[in-house]
ROVEX-914063 format. One record per residue (C-alpha): residue number from 1; residue in one letter; chain; x, y, z. Coordinates in nm, 4 decimals. Example, Ala and Ser with C-alpha at 12.3 -4.5 7.8 and 13.67 -1.06 7.14 Angstrom:
2
+-----+------+------+----------+----------+----------+
: pos : code : unit :     east :    north :       up :
+-----+------+------+----------+----------+----------+
:   1 :    A :    A :   1.2300 :  -0.4500 :   0.7800 :
:   2 :    S :    A :   1.3670 :  -0.1060 :   0.7140 :
+-----+------+------+----------+----------+----------+
REM end
This chain:
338
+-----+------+------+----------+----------+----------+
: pos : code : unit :     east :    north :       up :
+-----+------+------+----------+----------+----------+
:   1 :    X :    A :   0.6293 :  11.7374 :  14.2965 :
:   2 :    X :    A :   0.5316 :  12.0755 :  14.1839 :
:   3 :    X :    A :   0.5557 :  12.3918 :  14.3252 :
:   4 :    X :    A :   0.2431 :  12.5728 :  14.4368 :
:   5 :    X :    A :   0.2568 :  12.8915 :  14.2773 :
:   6 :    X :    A :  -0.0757 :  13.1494 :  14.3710 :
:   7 :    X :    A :  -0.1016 :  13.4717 :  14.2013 :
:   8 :    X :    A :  -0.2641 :  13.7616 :  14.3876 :
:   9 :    X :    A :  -0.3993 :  13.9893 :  14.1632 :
:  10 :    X :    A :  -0.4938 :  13.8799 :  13.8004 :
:  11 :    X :    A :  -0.4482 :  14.2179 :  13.5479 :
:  12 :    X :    A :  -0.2390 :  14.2588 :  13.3016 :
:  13 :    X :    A :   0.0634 :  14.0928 :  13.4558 :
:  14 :    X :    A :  -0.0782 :  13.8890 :  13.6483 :
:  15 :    X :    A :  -0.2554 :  13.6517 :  13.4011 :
:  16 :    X :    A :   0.0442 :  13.6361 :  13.2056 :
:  17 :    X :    A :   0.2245 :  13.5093 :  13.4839 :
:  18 :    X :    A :  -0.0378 :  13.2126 :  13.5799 :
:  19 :    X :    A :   0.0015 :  13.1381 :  13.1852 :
:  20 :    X :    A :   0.3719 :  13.1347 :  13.2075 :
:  21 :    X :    A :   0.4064 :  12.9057 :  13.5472 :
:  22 :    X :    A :   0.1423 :  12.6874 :  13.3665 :
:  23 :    X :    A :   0.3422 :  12.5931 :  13.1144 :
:  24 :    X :    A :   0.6495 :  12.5098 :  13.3111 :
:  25 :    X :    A :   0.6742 :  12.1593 :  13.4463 :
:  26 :    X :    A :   0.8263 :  12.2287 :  13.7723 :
:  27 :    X :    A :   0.5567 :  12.4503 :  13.9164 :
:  28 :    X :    A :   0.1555 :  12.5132 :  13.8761 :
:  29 :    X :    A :  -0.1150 :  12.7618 :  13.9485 :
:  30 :    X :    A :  -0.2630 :  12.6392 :  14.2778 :
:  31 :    X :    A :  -0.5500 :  12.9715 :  14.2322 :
:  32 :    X :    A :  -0.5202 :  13.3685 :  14.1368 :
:  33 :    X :    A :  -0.7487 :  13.6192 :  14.2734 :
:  34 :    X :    A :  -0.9240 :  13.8840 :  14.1684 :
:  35 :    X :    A :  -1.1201 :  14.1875 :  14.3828 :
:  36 :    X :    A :  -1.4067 :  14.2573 :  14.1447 :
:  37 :    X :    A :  -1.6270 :  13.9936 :  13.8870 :
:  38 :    X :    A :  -1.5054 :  14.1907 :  13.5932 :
:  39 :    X :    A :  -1.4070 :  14.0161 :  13.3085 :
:  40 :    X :    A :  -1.0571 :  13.8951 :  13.3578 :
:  41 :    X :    A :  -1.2474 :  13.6983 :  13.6477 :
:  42 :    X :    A :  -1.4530 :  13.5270 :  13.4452 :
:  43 :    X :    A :  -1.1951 :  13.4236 :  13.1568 :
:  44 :    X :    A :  -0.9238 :  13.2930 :  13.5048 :
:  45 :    X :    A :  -1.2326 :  13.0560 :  13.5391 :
:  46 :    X :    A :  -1.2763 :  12.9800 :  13.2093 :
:  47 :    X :    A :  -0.9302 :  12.8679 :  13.1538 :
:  48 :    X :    A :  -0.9496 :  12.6373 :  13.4605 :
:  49 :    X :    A :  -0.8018 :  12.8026 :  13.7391 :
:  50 :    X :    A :  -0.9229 :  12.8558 :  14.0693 :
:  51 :    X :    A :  -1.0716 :  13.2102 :  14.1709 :
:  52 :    X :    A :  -1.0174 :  13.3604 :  14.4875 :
:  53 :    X :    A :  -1.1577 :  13.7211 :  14.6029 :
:  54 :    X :    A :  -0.9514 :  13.9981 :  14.7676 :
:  55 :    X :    A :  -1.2764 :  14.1105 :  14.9548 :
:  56 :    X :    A :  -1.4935 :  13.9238 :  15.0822 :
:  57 :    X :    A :  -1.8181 :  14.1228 :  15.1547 :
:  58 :    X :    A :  -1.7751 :  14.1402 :  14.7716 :
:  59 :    X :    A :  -1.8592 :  13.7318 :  14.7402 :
:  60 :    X :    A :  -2.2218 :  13.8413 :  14.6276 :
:  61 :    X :    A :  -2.1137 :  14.0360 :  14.3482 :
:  62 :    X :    A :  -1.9580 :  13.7527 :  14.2289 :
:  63 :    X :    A :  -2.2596 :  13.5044 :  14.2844 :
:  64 :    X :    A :  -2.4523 :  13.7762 :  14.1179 :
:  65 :    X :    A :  -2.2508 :  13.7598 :  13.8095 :
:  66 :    X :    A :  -2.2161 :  13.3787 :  13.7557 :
:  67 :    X :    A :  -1.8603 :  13.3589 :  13.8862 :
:  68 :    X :    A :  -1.7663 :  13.0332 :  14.0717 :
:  69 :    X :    A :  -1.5014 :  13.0954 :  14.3652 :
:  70 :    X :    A :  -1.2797 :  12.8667 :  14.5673 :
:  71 :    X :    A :  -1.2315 :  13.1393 :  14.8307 :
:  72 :    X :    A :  -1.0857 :  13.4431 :  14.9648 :
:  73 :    X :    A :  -0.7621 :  13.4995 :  14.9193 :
:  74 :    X :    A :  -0.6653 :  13.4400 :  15.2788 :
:  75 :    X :    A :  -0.7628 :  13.1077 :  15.2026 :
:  76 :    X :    A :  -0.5532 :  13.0668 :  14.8893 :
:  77 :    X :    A :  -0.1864 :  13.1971 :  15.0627 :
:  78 :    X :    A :  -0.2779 :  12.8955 :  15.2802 :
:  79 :    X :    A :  -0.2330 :  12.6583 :  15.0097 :
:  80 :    X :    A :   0.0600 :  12.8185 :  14.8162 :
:  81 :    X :    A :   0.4622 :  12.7862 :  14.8308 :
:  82 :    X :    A :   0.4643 :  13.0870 :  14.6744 :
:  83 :    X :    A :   0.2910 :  13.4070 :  14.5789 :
:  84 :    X :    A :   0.3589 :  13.6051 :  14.2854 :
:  85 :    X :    A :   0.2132 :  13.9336 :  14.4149 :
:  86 :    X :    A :   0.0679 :  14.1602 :  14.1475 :
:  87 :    X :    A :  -0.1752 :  14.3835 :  14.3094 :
:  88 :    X :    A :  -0.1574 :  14.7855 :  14.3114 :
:  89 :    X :    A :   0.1178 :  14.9444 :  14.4988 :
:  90 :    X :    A :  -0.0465 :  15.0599 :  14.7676 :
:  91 :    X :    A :  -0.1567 :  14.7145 :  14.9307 :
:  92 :    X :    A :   0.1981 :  14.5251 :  14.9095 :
:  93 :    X :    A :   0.3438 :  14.6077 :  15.2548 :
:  94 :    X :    A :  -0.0208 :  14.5017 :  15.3863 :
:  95 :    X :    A :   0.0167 :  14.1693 :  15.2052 :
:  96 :    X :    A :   0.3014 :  14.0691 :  15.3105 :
:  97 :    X :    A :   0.2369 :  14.0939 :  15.6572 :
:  98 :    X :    A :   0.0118 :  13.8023 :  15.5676 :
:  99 :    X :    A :   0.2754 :  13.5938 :  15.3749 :
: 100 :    X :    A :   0.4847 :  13.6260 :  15.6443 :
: 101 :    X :    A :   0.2167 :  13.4960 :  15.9098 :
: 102 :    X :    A :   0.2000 :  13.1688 :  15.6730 :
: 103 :    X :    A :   0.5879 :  13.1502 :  15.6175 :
: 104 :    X :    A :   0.4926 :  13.1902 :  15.2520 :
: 105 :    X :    A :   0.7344 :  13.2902 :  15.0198 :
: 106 :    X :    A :   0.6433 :  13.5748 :  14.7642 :
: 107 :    X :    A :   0.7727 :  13.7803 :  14.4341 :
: 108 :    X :    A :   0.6975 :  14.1807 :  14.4116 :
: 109 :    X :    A :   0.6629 :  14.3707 :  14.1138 :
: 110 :    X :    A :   0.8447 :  14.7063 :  13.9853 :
: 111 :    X :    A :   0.5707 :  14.8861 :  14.0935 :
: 112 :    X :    A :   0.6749 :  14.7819 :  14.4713 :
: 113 :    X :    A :   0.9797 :  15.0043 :  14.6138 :
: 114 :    X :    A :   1.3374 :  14.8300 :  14.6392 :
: 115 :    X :    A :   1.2816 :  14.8981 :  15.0261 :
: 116 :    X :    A :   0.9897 :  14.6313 :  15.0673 :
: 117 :    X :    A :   1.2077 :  14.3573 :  15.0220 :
: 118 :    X :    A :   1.5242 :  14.4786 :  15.0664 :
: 119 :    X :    A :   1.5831 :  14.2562 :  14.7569 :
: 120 :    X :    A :   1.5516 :  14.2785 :  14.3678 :
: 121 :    X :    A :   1.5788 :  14.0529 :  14.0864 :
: 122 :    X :    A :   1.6461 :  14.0196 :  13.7112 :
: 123 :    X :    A :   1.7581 :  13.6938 :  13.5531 :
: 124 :    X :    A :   2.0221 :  13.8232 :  13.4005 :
: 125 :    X :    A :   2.1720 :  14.0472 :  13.6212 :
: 126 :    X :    A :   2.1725 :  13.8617 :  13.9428 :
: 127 :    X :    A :   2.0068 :  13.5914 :  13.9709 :
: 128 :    X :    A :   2.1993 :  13.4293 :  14.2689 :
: 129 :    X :    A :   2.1313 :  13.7365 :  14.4806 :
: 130 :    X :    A :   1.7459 :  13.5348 :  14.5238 :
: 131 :    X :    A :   1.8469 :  13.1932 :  14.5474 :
: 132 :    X :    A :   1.6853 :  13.0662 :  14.8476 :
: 133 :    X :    A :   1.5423 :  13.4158 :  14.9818 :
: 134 :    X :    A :   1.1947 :  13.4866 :  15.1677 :
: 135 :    X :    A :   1.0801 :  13.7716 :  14.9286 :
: 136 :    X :    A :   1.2811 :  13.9420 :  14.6397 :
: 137 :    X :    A :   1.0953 :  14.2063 :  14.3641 :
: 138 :    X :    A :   1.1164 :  14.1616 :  14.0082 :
: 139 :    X :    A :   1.2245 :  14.5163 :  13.9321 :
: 140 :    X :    A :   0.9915 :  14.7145 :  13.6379 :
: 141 :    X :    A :   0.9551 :  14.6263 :  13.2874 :
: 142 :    X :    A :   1.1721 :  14.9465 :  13.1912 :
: 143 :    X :    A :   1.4613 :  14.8593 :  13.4320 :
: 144 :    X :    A :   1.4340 :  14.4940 :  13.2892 :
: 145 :    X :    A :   1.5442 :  14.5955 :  12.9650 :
: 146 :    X :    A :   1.7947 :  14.7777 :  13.0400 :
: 147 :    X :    A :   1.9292 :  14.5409 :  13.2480 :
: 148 :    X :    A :   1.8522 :  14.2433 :  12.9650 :
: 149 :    X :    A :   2.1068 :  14.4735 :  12.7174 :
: 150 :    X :    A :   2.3634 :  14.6170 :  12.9848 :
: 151 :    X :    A :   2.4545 :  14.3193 :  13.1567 :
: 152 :    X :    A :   2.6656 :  14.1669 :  12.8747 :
: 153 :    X :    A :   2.8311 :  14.4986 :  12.7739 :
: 154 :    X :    A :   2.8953 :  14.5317 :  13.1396 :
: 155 :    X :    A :   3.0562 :  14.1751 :  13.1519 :
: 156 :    X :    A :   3.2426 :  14.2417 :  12.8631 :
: 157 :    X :    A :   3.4025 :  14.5719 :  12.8510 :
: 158 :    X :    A :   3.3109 :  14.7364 :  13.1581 :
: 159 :    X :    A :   3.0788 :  15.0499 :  13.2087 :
: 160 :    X :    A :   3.1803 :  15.3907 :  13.3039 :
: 161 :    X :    A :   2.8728 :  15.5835 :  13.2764 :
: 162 :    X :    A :   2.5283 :  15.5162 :  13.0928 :
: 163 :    X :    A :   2.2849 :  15.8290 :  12.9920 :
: 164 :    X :    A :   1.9690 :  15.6964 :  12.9112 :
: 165 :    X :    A :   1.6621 :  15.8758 :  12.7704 :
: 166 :    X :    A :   1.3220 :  15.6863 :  12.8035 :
: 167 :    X :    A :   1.0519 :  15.7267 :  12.6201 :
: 168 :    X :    A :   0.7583 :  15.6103 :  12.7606 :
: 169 :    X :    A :   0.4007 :  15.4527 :  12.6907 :
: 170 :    X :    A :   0.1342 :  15.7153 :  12.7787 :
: 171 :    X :    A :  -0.0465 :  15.3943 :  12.8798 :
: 172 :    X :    A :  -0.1356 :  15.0111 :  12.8149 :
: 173 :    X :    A :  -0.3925 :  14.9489 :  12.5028 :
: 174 :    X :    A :  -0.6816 :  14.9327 :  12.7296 :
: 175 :    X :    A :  -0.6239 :  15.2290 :  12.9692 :
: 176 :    X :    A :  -0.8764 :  15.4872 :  12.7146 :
: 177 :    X :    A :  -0.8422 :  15.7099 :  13.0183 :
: 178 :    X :    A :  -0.4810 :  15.7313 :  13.0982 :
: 179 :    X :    A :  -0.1474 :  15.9561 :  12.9219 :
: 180 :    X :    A :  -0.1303 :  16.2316 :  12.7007 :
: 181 :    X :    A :  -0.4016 :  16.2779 :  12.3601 :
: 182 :    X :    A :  -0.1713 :  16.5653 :  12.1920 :
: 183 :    X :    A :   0.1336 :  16.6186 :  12.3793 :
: 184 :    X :    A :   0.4727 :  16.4713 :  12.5373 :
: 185 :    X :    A :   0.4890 :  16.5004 :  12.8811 :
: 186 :    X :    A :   0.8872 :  16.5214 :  13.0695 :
: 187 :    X :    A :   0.7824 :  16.2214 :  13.3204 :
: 188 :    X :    A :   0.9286 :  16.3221 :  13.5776 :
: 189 :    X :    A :   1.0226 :  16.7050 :  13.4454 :
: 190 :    X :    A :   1.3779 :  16.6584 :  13.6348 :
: 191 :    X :    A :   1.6367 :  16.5009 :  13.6182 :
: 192 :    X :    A :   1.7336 :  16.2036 :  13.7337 :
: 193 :    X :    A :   1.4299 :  16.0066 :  13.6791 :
: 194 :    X :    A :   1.3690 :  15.6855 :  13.8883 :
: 195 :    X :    A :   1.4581 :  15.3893 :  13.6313 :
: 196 :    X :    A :   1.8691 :  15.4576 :  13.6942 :
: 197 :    X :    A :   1.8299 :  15.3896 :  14.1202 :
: 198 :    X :    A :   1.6188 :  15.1247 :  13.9931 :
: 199 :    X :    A :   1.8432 :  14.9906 :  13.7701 :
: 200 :    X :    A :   2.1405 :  14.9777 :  13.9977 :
: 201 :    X :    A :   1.9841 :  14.7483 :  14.2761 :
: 202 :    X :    A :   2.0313 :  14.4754 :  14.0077 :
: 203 :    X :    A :   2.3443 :  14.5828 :  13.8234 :
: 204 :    X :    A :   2.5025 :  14.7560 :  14.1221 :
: 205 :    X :    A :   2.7908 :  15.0234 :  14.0597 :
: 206 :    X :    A :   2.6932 :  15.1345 :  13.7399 :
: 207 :    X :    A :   2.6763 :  15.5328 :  13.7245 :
: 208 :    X :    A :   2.3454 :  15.5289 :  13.5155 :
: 209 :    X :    A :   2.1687 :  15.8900 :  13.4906 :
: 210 :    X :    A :   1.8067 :  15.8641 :  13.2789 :
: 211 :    X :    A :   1.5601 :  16.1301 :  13.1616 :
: 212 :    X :    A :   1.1894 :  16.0052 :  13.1180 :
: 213 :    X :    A :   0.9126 :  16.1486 :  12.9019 :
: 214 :    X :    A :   0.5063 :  16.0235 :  12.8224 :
: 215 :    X :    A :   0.4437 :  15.9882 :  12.4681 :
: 216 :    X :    A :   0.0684 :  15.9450 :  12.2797 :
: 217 :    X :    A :   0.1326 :  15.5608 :  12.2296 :
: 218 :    X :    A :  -0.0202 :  15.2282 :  12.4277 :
: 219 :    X :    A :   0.2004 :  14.9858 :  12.1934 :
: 220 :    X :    A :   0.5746 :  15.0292 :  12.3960 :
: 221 :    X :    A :   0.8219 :  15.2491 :  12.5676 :
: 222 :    X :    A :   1.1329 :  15.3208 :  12.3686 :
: 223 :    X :    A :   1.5203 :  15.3610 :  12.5358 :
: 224 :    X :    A :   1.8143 :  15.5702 :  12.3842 :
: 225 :    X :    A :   2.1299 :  15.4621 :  12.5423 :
: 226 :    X :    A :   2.4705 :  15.6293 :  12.5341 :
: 227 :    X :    A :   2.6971 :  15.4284 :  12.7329 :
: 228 :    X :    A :   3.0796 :  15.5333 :  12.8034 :
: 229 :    X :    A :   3.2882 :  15.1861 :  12.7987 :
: 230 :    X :    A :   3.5860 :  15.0994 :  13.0095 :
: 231 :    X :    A :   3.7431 :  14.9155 :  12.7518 :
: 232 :    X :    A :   3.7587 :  14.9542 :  12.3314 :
: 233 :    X :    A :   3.5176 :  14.7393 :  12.1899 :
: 234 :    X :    A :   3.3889 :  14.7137 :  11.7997 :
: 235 :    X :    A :   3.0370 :  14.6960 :  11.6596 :
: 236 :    X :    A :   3.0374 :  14.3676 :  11.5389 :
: 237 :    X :    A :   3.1502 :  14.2302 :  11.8850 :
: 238 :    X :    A :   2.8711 :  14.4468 :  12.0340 :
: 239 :    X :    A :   2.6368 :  14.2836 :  11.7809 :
: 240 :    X :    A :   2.7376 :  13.9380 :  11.8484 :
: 241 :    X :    A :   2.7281 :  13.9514 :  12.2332 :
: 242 :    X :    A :   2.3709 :  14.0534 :  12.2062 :
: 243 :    X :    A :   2.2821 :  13.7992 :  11.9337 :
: 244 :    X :    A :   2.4410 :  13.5196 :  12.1827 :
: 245 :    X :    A :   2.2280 :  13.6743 :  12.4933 :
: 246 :    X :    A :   1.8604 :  13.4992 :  12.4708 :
: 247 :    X :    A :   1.6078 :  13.7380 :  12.5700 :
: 248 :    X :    A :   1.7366 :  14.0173 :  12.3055 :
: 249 :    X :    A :   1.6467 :  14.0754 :  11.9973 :
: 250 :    X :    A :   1.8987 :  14.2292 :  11.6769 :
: 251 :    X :    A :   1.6237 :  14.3480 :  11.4901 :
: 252 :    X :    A :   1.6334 :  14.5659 :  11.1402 :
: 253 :    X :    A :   1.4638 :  14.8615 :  11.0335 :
: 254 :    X :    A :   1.5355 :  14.7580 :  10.6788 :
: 255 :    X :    A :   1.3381 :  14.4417 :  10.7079 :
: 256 :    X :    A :   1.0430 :  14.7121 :  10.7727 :
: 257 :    X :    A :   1.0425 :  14.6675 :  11.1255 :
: 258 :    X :    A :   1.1211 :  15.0758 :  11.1287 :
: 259 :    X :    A :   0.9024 :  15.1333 :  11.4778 :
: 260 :    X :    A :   0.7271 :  14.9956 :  11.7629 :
: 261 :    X :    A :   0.4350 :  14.9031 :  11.5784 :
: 262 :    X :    A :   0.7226 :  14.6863 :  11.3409 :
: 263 :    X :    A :   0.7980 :  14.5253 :  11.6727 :
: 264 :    X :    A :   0.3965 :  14.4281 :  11.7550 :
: 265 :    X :    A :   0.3415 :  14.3032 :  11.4015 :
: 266 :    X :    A :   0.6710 :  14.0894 :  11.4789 :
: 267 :    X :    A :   0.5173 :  13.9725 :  11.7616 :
: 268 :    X :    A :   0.2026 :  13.8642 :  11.5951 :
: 269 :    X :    A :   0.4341 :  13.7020 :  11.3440 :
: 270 :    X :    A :   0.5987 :  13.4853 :  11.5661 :
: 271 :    X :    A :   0.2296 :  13.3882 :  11.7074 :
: 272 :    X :    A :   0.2587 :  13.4856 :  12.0530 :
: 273 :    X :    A :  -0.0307 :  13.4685 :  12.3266 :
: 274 :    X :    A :  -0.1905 :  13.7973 :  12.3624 :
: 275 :    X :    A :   0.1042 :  13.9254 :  12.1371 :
: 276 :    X :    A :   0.3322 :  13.9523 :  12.3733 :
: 277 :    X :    A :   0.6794 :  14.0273 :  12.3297 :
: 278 :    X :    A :   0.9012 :  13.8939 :  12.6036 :
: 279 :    X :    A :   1.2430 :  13.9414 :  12.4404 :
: 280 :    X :    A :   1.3881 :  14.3117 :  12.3838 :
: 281 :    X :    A :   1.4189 :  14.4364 :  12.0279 :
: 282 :    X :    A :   1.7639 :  14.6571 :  11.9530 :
: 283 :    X :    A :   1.7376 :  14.7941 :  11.6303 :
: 284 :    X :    A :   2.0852 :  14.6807 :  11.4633 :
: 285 :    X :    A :   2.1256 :  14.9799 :  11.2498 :
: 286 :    X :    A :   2.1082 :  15.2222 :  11.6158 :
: 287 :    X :    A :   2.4609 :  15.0413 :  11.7237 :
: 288 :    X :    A :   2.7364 :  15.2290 :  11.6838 :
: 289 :    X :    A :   3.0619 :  15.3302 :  11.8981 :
: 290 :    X :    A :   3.2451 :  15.6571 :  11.8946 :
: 291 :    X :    A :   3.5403 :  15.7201 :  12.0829 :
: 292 :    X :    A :   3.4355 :  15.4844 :  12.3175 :
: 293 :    X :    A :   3.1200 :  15.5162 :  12.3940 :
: 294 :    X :    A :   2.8194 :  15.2855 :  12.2983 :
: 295 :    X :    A :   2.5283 :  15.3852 :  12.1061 :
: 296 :    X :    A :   2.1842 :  15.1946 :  12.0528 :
: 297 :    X :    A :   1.8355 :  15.1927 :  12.0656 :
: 298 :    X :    A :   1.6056 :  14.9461 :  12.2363 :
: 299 :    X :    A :   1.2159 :  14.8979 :  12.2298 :
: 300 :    X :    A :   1.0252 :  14.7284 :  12.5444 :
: 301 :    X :    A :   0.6697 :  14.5387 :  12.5675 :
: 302 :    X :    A :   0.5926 :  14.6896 :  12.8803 :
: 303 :    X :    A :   0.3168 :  14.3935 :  12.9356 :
: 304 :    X :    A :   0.4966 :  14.1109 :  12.8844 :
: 305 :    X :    A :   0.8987 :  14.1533 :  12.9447 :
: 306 :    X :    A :   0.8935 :  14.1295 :  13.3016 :
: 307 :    X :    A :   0.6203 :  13.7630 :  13.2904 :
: 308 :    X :    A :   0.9904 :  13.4856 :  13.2242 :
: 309 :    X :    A :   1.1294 :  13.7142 :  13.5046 :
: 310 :    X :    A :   0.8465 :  13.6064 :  13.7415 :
: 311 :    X :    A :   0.9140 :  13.2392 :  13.6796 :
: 312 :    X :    A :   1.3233 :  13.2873 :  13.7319 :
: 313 :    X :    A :   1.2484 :  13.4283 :  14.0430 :
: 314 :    X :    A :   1.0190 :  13.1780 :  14.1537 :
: 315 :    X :    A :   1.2993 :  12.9270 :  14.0886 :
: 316 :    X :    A :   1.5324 :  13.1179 :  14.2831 :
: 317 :    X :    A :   1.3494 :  13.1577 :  14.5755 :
: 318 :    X :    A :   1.2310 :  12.8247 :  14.5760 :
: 319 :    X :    A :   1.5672 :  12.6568 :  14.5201 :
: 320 :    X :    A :   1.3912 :  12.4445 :  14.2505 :
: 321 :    X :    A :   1.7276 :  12.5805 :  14.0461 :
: 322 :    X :    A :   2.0281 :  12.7692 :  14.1453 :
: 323 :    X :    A :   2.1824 :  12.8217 :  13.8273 :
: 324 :    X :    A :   2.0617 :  13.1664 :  13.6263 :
: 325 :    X :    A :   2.0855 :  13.0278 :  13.3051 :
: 326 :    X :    A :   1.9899 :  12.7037 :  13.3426 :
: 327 :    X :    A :   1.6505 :  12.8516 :  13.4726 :
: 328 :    X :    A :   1.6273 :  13.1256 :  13.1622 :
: 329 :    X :    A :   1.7311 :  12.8142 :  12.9425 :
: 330 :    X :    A :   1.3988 :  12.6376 :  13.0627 :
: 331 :    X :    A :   1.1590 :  12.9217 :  13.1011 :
: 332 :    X :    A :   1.2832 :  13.0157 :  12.7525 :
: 333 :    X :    A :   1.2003 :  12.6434 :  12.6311 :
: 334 :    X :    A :   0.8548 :  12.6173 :  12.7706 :
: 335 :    X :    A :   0.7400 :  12.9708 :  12.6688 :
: 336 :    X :    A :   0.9139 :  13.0182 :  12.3392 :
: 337 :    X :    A :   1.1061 :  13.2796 :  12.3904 :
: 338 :    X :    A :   1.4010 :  13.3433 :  12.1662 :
+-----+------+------+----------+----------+----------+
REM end
């Protein structure tokens, strides 16, 4: 049987995810919900699934507009196993007061605090740390790919210290009123900035120190890494760690793929849904090691890298697998992800 999977709060991230859980056999979309008849409402219809509202005194705005519902979204936590919580930051702790009233389990995004759960996840990192939990958060699409790329040089040769600079997305394609027109923007203008606390409730230990900046783009964020190794390691083995590690990309700027945009077109290339690009691009000409330490740089989808994360975690916490990469192995097969 199934899993019943509901996700609460249908934007960016969360339509990907009721596309990704679709197309897994071991789980389905039991509804999503949605707080205003916008849109996004009418296309979760459209593609079949079942609409709930997040306010119901709003159920005549969605009459008004031609927008069937099932129900409020009290009503739709009822039915679930799970809920894959994707609404703004500010209503999570309220929410799961009400998952835990139905003994319902539930998945947090980045934009959640570590402290909610108590709990974070990436499928590479730790995996097993979920298996069989209440609640864990899938930490933010940043600290996903850093994770994605440190794990396995972690594994392999050990990490002293990483010094990361991120370069960040003003804002997503359709947010015409968010980041900066004509400037960069230090984001926060101190240092440390938050992605390196974030980053170590997954990949615990590492001494990770990051600097974070707003640039005029909507297409990705961008990472420089300079990572101090515990043991000697060559580029080539570097190279080939990656290349074995699904969910990164060795990409090359000679092949014209020479910026973000390169990466988008790629995308496109490879026909994804909504363009997404789940997998995170290294360029193969930024590796390099000096005395030790590890050089690259590393490109990240911010819409869509966290969405195969989702589904691992759902796994985890439902027991439906216990084994990491038998669960990345599967959500890799059904979504196509390399």
């Amino acid at each position: 049987m199934k899993a019943s999977i509901a996700v609460n709060g249908y934007g960016t991230i969360g339509k990907r995810v009721a596309d990704a859980v679709s197309a897994q056999d071991d789980m389905k979309i039991i509804g999503v919900s949605k707080t205003k008849p916008d849109y996004e409402a009418k296309m979760a219809v459209h593609k079949g699934y079942d609409l709930y509202i997040a306010i119901p005194e709003r159920e005549k705005l969605f009459d008004e507009a031609g927008i069937e519902i099932a129900g409020t979204t009290d009503d739709m936590i009822e039915k679930s196993d799970l809920v894959v919580d994707c609404t703004p930051g500010n209503v999570g702790p309220e929410n799961l007061e009400k998952y835990k009233a139905n003994g319902v389990k539930a998945t947090y995004q980045g934009g959640e605090k570590h402290d909610l759960t108590g709990l974070s996840f990436n499928s590479i990192a730790n995996y097993s740390d979920s298996v069989g939990m209440e609640y864990t958060r899938v930490v933010s699409c940043n600290t996903t790919g850093m994770a994605r790329s440190l794990t396995p040089i972690s594994k392999n040769w050990g990490i002293k210290k990483v010094r990361a600079v991120m370069v960040r997305r003003g804002g997503d394609p359709y947010q015409v009123n968010k980041g900066p027109i004509n400037g960069i923007v230090p984001n926060p203008p101190k240092v440390p900035s938050h992605h390196g606390p974030d980053l170590e409730t997954v990949l615990r230990g590492v001494d990770i120190t990051t600097l974070a900046l707003l640039v005029p783009t909507t297409l990705m964020h961008q990472h420089n890494l300079m990572v101090e190794l515990e043991n000697d390691a060559k580029i080539d083995d570097v190279i080939d760690v990656w290349e074995k590690r699904s969910r990164v990309l060795l990409l090359k700027a000679e092949d014209g793929l020479t910026s973000t945009a390169g990466f988008m077109e790629y995308a496109k290339e490879l026909g994804r849904n909504r363009n997404d690009l789940y997998e995170i691009p290294i360029w193969r000409e930024s590796v390099n090691v000096v005395d030790g330490e590890l050089f690259y740089m590393q490109a990240v989808h911010q819409e869509s890298d966290v969405v195969p994360e989702n589904v691992d975690a759902i796994r985890a916490l439902l027991e439906l697998e216990t084994d990491g990469e038998k669960s990345i192995a599967k959500t890799n097969k059904a979504m196509g992800i390399l």
